[in-house]
C-alpha positions as CSV (number, residue, x, y, z in Angstrom):
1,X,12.1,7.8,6.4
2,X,11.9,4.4,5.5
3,X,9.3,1.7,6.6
4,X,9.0,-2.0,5.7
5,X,5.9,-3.6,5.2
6,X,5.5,-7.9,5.7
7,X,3.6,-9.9,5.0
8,X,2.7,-13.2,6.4
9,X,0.0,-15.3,4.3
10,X,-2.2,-17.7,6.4
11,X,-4.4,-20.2,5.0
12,X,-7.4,-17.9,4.3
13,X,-6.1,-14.4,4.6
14,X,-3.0,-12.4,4.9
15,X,-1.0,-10.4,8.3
16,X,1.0,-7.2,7.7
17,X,3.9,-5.7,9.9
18,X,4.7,-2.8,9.8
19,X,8.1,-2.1,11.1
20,X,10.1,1.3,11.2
21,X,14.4,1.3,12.2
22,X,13.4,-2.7,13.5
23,X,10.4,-1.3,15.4
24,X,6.8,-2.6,14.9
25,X,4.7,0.6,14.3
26,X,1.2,-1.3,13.6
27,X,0.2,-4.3,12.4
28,X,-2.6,-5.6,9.9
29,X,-4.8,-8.2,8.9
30,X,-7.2,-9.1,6.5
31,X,-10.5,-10.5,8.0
32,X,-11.9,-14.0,7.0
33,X,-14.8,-14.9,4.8
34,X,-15.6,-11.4,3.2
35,X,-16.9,-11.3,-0.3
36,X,-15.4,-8.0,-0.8
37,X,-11.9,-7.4,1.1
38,X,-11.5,-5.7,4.4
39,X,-8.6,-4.6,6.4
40,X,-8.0,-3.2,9.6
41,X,-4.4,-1.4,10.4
42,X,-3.9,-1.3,14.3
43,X,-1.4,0.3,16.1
44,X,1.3,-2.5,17.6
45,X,1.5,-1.6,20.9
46,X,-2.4,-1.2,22.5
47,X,-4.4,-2.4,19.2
48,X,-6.2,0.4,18.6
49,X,-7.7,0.8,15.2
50,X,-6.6,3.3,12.9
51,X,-7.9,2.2,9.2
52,X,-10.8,-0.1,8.4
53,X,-10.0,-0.6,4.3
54,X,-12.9,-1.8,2.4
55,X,-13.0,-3.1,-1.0
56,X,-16.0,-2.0,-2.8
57,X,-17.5,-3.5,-6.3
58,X,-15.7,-2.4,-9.5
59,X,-15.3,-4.1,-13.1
60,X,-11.3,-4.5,-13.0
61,X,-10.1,-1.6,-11.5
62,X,-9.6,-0.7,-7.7
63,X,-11.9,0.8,-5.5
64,X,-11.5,1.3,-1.6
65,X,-13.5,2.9,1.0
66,X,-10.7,4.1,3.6
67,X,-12.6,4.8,7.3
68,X,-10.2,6.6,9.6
69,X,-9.9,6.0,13.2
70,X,-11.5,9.9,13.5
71,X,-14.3,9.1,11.8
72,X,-13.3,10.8,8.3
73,X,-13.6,8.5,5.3
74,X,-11.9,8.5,1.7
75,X,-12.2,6.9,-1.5
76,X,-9.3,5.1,-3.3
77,X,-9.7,4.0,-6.9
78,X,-8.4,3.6,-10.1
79,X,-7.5,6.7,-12.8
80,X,-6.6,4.7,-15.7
81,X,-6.4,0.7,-15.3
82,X,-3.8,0.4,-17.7
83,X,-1.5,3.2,-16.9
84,X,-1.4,2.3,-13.5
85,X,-3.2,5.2,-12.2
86,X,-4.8,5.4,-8.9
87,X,-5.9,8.2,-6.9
88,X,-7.1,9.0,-3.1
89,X,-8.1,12.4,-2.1
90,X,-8.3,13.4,1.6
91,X,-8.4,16.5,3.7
92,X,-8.4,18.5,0.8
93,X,-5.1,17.1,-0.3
94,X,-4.7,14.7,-4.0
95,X,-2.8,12.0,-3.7
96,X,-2.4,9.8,-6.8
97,X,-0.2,6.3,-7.0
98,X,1.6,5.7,-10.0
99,X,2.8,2.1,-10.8
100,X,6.0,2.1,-13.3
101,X,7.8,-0.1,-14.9
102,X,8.7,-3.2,-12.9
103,X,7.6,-3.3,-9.2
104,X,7.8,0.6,-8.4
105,X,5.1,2.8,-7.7
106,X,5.7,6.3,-6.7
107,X,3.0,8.7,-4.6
108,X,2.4,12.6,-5.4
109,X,1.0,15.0,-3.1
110,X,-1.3,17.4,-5.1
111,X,1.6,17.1,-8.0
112,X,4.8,16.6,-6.2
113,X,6.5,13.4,-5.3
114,X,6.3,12.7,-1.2
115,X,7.4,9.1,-1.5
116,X,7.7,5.8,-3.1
117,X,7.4,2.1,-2.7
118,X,8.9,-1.0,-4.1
119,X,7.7,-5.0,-3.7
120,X,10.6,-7.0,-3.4
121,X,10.6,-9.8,-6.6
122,X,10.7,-12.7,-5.1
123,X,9.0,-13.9,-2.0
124,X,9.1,-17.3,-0.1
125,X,6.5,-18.9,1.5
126,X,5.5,-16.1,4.2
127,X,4.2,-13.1,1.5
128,X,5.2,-10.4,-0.1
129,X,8.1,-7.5,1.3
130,X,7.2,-3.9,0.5
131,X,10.2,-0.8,1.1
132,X,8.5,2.2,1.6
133,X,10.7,5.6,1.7
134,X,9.1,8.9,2.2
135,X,9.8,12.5,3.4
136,X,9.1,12.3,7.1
137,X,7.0,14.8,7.4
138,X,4.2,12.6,5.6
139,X,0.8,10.8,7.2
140,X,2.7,7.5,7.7
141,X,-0.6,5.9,8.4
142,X,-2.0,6.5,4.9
143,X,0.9,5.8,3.2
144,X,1.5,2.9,4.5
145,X,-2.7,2.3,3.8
146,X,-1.7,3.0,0.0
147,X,0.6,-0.1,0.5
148,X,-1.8,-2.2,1.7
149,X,-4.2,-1.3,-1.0
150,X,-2.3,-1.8,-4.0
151,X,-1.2,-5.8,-2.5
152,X,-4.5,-6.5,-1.9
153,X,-5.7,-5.0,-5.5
154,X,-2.5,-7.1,-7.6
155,X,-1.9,-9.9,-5.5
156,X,-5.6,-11.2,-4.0
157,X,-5.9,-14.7,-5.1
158,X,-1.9,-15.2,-6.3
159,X,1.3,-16.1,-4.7
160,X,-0.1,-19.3,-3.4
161,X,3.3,-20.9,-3.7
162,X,6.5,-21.8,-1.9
163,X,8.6,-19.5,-4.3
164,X,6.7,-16.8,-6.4
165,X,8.4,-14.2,-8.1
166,X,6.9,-10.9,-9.7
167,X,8.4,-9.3,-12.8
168,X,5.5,-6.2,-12.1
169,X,3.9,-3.8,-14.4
170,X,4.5,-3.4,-17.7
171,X,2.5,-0.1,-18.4
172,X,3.0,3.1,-16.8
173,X,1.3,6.5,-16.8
174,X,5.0,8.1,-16.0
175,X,8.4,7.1,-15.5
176,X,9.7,7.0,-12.0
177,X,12.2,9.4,-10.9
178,X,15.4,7.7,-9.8
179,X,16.9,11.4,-8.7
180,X,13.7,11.6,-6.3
181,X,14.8,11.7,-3.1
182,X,12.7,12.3,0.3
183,X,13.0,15.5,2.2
184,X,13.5,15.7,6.2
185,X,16.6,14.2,8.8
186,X,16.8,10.7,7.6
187,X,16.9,11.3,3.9
């Protein structure tokens, strides 16, 4: 499957949309005036609240409190800062986030790949543009959370211009796979 992610920067804070085949799944926004980050993912059509993401204090690396609309609540943070490491487990299940070279970052699912995203280089005015492909069999709804978390970790505070580009990571804990490809009918 394959789901794009938007973003739409407004003076103080930033607006996702979440669209899937031109359809908006759920939409997202970062509240104003918080010391620490916080974003809620609601689903488009009736606004009910799936994620509430929290940033919580940490010296230079990520670290997210993920509350799910059922009540069960995660922890996302950073494996190694400069390998481009991160990690969430939930319902028994490891999920870790590697950043590569460039603007990739691939997710594993206790040790095998389940999908990847990519930001798009260069973005204009609105925000950034994420691709996310994944088998379709996955938790869209934390995937697409993992997305979120990673642009708020990299880009809080940048791309405050009419034309930014990102050339993206330079370190990288593992190459990404470019024969990876996701599992299910719309691979």
């Amino acid at each position: 499957m394959r789901i794009d992610i938007h973003q739409k920067k407004i003076a103080l804070t930033s607006k996702y949309e979440v669209v899937k085949e031109r359809k908006t799944l759920f939409k997202a926004s970062a509240k104003f005036f918080r010391i620490f980050s916080e974003i809620e993912l609601l689903r488009n059509e009736d606004d009910h609240r799936l994620v509430v993401i929290k940033r919580l204090f940490s010296f230079f690396t990520a670290k997210y409190s993920i509350e799910m609309s059922n009540g069960s609540e995660t922890l996302f943070y950073t494996v190694s800062y400069w390998k481009n490491h991160n990690r969430c487990e939930y319902r028994g299940k490891t999920y870790d986030i590697y950043g590569h070279r460039g603007r990739k970052f691939s997710i594993f699912k206790n040790g095998k790949q389940i999908a990847y995203f990519l930001k798009e280089a260069v973005s204009y005015f609105a925000g950034d543009n994420y691709k996310l492909i994944a088998n379709d069999d996955e938790d869209v709804v934390l995937l697409v959370t993992f997305v979120l978390i990673i642009d708020n970790y990299r880009s809080r505070g940048k791309d405050r211009g009419a034309v930014n580009y990102d050339i993206g990571n330079i370190f990288q804990a593992r190459p990404f796979d470019e024969g990876w490809k996701p599992e299910g009918n719309n691979a």
